[in-house]
C-alpha positions as CSV (number, residue, x, y, z in Angstrom):
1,X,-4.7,-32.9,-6.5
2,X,-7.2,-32.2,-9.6
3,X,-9.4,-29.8,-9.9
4,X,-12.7,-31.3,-10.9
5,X,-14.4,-28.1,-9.9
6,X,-14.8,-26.5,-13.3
7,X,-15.0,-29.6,-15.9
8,X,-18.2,-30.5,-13.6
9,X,-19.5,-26.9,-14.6
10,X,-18.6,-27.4,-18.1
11,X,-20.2,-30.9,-18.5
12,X,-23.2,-29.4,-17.0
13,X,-23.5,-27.5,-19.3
14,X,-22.8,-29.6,-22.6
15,X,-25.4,-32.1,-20.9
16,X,-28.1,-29.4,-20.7
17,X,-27.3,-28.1,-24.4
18,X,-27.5,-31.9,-25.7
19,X,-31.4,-31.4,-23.9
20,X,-32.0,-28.0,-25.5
21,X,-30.7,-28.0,-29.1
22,X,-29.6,-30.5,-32.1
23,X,-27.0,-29.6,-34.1
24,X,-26.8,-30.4,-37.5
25,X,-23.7,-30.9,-37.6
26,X,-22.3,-34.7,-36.6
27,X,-18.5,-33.3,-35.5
28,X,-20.5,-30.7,-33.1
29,X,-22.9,-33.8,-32.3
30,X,-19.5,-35.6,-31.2
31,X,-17.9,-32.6,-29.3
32,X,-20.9,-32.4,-27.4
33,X,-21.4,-36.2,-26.3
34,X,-17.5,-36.6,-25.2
35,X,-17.6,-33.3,-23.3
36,X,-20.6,-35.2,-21.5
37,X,-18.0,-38.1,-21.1
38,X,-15.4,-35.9,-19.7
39,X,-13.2,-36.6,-22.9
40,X,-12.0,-33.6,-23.3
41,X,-9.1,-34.6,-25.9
42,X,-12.1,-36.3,-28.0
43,X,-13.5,-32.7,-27.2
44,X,-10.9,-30.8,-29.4
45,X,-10.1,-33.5,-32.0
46,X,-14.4,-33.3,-33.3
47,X,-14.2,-29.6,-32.6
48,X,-11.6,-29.4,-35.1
49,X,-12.7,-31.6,-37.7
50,X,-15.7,-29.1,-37.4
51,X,-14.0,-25.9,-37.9
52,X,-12.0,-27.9,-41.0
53,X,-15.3,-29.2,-42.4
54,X,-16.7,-25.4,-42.3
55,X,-13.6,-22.5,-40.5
56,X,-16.5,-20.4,-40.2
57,X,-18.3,-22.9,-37.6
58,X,-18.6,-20.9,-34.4
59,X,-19.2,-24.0,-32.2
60,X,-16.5,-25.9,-33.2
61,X,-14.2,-22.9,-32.0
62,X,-16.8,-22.7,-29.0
63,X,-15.9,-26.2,-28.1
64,X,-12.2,-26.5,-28.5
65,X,-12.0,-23.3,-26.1
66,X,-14.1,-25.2,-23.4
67,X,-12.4,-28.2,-24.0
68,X,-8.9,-26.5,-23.3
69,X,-10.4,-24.8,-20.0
70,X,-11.4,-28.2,-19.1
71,X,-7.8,-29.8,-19.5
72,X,-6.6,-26.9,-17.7
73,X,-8.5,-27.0,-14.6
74,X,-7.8,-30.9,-14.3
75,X,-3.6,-29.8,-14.1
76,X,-1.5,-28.4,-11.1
77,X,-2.1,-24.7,-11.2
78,X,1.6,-23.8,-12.2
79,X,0.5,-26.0,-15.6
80,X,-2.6,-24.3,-16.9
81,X,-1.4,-21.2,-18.5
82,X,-0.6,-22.7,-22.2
83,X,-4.4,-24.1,-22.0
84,X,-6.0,-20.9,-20.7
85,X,-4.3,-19.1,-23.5
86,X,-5.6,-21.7,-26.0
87,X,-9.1,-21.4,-24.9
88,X,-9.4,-18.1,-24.4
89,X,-8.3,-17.7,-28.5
90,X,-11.3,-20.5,-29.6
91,X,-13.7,-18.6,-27.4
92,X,-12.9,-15.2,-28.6
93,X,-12.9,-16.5,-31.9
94,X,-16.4,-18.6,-31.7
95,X,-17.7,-15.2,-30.1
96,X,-16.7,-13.0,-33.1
97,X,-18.3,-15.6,-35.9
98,X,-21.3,-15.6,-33.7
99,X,-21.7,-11.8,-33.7
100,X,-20.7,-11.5,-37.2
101,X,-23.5,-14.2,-38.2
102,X,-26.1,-13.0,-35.6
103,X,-26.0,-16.2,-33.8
104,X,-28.1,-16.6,-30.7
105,X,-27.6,-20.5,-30.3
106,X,-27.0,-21.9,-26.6
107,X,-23.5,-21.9,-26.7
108,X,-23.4,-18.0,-27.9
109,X,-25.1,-17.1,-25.0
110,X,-23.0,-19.3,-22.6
111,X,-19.4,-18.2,-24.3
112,X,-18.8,-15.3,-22.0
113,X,-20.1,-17.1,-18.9
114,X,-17.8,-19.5,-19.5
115,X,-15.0,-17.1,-19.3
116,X,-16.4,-14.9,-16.0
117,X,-16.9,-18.3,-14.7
118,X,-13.4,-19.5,-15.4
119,X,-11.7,-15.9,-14.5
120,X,-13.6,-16.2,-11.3
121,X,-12.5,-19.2,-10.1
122,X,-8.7,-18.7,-10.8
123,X,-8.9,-15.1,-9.1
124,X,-10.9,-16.4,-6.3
125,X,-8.8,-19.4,-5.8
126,X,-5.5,-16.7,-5.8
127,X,-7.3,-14.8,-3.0
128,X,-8.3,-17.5,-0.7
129,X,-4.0,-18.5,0.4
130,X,-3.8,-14.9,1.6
131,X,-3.2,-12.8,4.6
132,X,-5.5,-10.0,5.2
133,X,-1.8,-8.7,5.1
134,X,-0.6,-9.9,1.8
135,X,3.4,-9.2,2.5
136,X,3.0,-11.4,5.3
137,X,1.5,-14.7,3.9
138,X,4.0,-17.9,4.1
139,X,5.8,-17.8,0.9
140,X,4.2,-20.9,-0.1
141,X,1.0,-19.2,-0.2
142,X,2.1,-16.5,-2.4
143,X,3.3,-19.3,-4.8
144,X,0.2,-20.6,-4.8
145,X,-1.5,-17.7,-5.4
146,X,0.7,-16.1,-8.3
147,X,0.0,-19.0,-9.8
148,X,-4.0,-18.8,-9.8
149,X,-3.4,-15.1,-10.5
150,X,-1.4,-15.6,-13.8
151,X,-4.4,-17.9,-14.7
152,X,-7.2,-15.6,-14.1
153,X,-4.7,-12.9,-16.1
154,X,-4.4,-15.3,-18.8
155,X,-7.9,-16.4,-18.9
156,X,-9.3,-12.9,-19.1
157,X,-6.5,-10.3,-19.8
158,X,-8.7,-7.4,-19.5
159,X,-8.9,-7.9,-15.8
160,X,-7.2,-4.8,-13.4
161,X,-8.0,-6.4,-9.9
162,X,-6.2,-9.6,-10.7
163,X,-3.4,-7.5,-12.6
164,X,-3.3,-5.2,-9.0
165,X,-3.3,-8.6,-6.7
166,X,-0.3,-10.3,-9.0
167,X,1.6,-7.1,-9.1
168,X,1.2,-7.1,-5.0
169,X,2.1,-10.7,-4.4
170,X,5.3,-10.5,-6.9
171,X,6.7,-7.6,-4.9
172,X,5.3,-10.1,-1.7
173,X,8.0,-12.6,-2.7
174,X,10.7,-10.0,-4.1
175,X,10.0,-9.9,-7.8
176,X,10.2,-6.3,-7.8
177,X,10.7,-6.2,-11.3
178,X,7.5,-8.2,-12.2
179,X,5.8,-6.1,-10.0
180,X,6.6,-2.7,-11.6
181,X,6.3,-4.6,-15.1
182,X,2.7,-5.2,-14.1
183,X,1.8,-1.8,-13.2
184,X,3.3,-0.6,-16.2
185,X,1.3,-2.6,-18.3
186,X,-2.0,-1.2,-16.3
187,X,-1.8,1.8,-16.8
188,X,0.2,2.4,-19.9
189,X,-0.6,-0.7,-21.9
190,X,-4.1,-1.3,-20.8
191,X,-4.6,2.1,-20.1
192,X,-6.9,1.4,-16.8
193,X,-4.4,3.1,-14.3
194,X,-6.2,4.9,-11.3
195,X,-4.6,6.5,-8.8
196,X,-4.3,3.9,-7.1
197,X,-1.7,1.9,-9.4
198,X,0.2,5.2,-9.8
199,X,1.0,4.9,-6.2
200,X,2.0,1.3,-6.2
201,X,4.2,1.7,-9.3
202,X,6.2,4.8,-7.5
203,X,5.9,2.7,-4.1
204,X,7.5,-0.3,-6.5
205,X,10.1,2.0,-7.7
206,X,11.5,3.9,-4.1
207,X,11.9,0.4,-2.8
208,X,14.3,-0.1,-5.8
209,X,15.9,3.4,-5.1
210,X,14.7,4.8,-7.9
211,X,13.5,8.5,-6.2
212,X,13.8,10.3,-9.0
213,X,12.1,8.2,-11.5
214,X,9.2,7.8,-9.0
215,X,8.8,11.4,-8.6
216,X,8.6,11.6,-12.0
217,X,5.9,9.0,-12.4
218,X,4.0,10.9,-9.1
219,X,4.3,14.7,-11.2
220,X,2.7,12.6,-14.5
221,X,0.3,11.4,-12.1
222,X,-0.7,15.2,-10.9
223,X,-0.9,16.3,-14.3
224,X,-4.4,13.4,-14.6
225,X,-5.7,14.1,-11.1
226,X,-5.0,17.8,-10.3
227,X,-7.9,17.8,-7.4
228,X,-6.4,14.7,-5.6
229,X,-5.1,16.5,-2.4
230,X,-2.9,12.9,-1.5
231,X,-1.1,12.6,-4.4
232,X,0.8,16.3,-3.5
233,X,2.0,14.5,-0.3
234,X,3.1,11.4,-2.1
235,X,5.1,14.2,-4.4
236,X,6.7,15.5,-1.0
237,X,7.3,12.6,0.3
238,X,9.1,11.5,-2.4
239,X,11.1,14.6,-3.0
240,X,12.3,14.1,1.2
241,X,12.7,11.0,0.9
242,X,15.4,12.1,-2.5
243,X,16.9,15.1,-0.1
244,X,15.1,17.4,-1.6
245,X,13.9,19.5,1.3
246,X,13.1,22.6,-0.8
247,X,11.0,21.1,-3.1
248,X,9.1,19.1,-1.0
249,X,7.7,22.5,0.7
250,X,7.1,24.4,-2.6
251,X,5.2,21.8,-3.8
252,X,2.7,21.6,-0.7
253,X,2.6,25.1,-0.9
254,X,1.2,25.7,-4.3
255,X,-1.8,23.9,-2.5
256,X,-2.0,27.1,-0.2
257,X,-1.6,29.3,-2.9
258,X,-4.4,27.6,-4.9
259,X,-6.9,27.8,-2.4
260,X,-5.3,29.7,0.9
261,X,-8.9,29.5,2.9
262,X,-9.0,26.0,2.6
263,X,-7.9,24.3,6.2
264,X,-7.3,20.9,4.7
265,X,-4.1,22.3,2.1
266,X,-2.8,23.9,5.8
267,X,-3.1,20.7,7.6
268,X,-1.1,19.0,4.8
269,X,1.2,21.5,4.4
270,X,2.0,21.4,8.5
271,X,2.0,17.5,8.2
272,X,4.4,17.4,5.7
273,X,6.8,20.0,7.5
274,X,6.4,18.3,10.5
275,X,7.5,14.8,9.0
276,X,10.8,17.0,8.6
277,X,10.7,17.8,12.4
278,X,10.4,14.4,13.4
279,X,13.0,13.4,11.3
280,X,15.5,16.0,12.6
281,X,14.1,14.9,16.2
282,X,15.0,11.1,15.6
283,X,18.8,12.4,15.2
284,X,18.5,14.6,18.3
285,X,17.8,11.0,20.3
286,X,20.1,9.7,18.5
287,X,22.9,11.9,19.5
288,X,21.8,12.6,22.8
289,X,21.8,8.6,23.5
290,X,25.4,8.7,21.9
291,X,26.9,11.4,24.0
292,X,25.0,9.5,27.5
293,X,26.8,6.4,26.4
294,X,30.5,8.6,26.6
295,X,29.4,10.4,29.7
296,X,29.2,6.8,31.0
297,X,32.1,5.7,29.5
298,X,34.0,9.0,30.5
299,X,32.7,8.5,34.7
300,X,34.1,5.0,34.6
301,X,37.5,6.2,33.3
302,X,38.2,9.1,35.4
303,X,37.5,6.2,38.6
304,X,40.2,4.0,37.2
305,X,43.9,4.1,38.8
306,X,46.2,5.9,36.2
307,X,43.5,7.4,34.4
308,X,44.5,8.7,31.3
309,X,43.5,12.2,31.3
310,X,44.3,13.4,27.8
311,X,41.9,10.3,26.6
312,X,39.4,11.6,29.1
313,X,39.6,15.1,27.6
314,X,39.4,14.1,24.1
315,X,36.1,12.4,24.7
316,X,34.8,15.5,26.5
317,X,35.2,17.4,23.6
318,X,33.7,15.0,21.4
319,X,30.9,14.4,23.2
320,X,30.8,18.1,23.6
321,X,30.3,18.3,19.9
322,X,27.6,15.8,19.9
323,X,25.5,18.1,22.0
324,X,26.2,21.7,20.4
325,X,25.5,19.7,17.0
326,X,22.2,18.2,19.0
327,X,21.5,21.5,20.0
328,X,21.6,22.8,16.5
329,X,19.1,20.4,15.1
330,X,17.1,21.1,18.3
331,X,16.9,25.1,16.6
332,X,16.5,23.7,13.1
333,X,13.7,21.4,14.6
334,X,11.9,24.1,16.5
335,X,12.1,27.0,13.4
336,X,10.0,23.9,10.9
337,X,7.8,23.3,14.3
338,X,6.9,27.1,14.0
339,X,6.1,27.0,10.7
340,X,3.8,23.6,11.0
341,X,2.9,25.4,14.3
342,X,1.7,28.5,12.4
343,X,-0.4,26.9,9.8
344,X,-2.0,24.5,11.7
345,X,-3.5,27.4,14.2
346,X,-4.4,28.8,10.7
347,X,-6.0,25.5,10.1
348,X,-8.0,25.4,13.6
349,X,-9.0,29.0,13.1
350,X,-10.7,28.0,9.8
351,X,-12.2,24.4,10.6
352,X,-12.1,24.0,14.7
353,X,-14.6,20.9,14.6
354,X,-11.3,19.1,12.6
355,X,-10.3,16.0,14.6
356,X,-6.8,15.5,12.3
357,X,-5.7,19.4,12.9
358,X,-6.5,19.4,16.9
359,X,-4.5,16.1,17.4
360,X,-1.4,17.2,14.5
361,X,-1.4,20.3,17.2
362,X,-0.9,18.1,19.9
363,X,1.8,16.2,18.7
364,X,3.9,19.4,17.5
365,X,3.3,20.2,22.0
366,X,3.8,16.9,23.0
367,X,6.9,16.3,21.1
368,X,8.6,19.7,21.7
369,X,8.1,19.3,25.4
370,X,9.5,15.8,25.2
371,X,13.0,17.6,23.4
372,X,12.7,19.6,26.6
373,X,12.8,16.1,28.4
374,X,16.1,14.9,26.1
375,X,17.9,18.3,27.2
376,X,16.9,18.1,30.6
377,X,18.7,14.4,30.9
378,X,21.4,16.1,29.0
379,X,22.3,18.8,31.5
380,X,24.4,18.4,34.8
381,X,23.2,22.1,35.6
382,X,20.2,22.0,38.5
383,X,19.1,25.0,37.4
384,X,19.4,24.7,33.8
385,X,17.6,21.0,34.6
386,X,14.8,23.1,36.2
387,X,14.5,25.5,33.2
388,X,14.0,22.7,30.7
389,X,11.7,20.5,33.2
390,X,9.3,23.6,33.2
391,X,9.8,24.1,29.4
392,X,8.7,20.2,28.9
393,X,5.4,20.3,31.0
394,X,4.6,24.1,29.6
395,X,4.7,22.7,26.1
396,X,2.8,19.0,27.8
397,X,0.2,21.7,28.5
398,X,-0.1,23.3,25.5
399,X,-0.8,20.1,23.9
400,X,-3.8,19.0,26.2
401,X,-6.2,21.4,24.9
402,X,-6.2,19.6,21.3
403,X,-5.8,16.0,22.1
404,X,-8.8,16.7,24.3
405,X,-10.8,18.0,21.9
406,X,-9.6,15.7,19.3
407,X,-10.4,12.7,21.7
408,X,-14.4,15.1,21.8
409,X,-15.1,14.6,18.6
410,X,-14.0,11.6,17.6
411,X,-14.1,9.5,21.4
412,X,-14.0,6.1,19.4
413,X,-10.5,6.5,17.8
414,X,-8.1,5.2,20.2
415,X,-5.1,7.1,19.5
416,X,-6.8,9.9,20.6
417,X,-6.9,8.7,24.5
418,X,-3.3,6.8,24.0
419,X,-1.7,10.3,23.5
420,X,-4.0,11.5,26.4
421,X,-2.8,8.9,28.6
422,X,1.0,9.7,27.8
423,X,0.4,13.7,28.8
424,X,-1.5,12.6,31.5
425,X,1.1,10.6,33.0
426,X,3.7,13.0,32.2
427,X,2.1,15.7,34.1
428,X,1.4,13.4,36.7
429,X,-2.8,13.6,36.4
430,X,-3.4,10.5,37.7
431,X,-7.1,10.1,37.3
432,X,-7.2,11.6,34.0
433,X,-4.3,9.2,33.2
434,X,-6.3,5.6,33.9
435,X,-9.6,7.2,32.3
436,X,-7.7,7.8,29.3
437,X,-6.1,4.5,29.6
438,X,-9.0,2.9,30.3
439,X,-10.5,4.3,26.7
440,X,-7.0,3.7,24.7
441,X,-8.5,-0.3,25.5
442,X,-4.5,-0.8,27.0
């Protein structure tokens, strides 16, 4: 389908200049009577017989651009580019002969409209196919857009936001290597990289299993903000996400170190430890699910006629070294709790009207007592059972306190009352639990 949007614009706009001015010259006369028509190939042809008659005529340069923008807008998206890039070059030039000769005709003062206008379009065009969500618009969408993106790029090349929005819907449809090309060119070539596109470059580059270079990228991206508090937990994040446990601490910790009253370098310095907890707790589950699976498998054997009782005892011993391995992560789990522990009642002591450091405390209870939980399903000993079922609601407790005061100060976040509701229930506080519920909107 044609486009008939912008050449409408554009003969607008020759019709009004025909009203305003006259030109003297007859191959500008002719330009501007076939842009009227919607001739746009009569357009360039006069245009140029201008700028050969005189090379220093700004309007004939000022029509051949619009011309171009014109053809372009009347082809299939995927088909504009080589005119874009043709009229931007006669409408940069036209502009630079104005300004060198001081003119202040009609079509000088139009020129850069007619490039907003035209950038404008393509970019909004680009947006419109998308998902809120970009990564999840139908591909053909995204086709679609890159497209209209390339045009608006093309069209005005100085342009960040539509450089940001290509970059996103390349990596959208798995061109990573456009995408990261793109970012590049932002901030190194154009030199308009925020923080912002540092982030999507190193994002760009982990999903390509490149760790190192995107910590690299992330420490170069320190060195310009130094008071950006985020971009030190993109750094740890990076460096855990490489193996590089150590690193990831010390790096958080010089945030202490620069300022060790300040509760927000604590908070992130217990977030980012605890990110290693959870981690270390998602293999706990892992193995404890494992080794319920052979204690299964192991009952069902033993009942079966013949039963092979050296098999038996072989999986009794591995699924005895499931749990003393589980029970070693469990340690390893609880000394980085402690540490996030630690900091974060550092943190509360410092700033206890913080909504983020109450409910982090909460989840370092919550998800202790809920190891207690995994162990207590683990163990065929009542009285061990008993131990680690009063471990589980002590810790359930302990979190209470912060989710509740979290949930105080800010009542509107819903994540607040959907932890409540979960320690509620666990704890078997019935009341509480449906309030909660009730204000989690479940």
């Amino acid at each position: 389908m044609k486009m008939k949007y912008l050449p409408q614009a554009l003969a607008a706009l020759a019709m009004m200049l025909l009203v305003w001015s006259c030109a003297a010259d007859p191959h500008i006369e002719s330009a501007r009577l076939a842009l009227v028509q919607q001739d746009f190939e009569e357009v360039i042809r006069s245009a140029e017989d201008a700028i050969e008659a005189n090379p220093e005529n700004g309007d004939g340069y000022y029509y051949k651009g619009v011309a171009y923008a014109s053809l372009a807008s009347d082809k299939p998206a995927g088909q504009r580019v080589d005119d874009y890039e043709r009229a931007r070059e006669n409408l940069i030039e036209a502009r630079r002969l104005y300004r060198e000769q001081n003119v202040t005709s009609n079509e000088a003062q139009n020129l850069d409209d007619i490039l907003i206008e035209t950038w404008g379009y393509e970019h909004n065009q680009g947006v419109q196919p998308l998902s809120s969500d970009i990564i999840s618009s139908p591909e053909d969408s995204l086709r679609l857009s890159r497209h209209h993106f390339i045009n608006a790029t093309t069209i005005n090349p100085d342009s960040v936001l539509s450089f940001n929005l290509l970059a996103e819907v390349n990596f959208a449809l798995g061109n990573n290597e456009e995408a990261e090309a793109i970012s590049r060119k932002v901030i190194y070539e154009m030199e308009q990289g925020d923080l912002y596109n540092y982030y999507r470059l190193a994002f760009f580059l982990i999903e390509d299993n490149r760790d190192e270079e995107a910590i690299e990228l992330l420490l170069e991206a320190r060195e310009l903000f130094p008071d950006e508090i985020e971009i030190v937990q993109e750094i740890a994040n990076a460096y855990l996400r490489a193996g590089k446990t150590d690193e990831a601490l010390e790096v958080v910790q010089e945030l202490i170190e620069r300022d060790p009253e300040n509760p927000q370098y604590r908070l992130v310095y217990a977030t980012q430890v605890y990110q290693m907890v959870q981690d270390l707790d998602d293999q706990v589950r892992k193995l404890h699910d494992e080794a319920y699976d052979m204690s299964r498998e192991i009952r069902q054997k033993a009942r079966e006629p013949g039963a092979d009782t050296q098999e038996i005892e072989k999986m009794l011993e591995e699924m005895g070294e499931k749990q003393d391995y589980a029970n070693e992560l469990i340690d390893e789990s609880f000394r980085f709790s402690d540490i996030a522990k630690e900091e974060l009642l550092m943190a509360v002591e410092a700033d206890p009207e913080n909504p983020d450091i109450h409910a982090t405390l909460g989840i370092v209870y919550q998800n202790r007592g809920a190891l207690m939980q995994d162990k207590r399903n683990m163990t065929e000993d009542m009285e061990e059972a008993e131990e680690f079922d009063r471990q589980a609601r002590e810790y359930l407790e302990m979190s209470l306190p912060h989710y509740e005061k979290a949930a105080e100060l800010e009542p509107d976040n819903t994540e607040h009352w959907l932890s409540l509701f979960r320690v509620y229930t666990n704890l078997g506080m019935t009341e509480e639990a449906e309030r909660a519920q009730e204000k989690a909107g479940m």
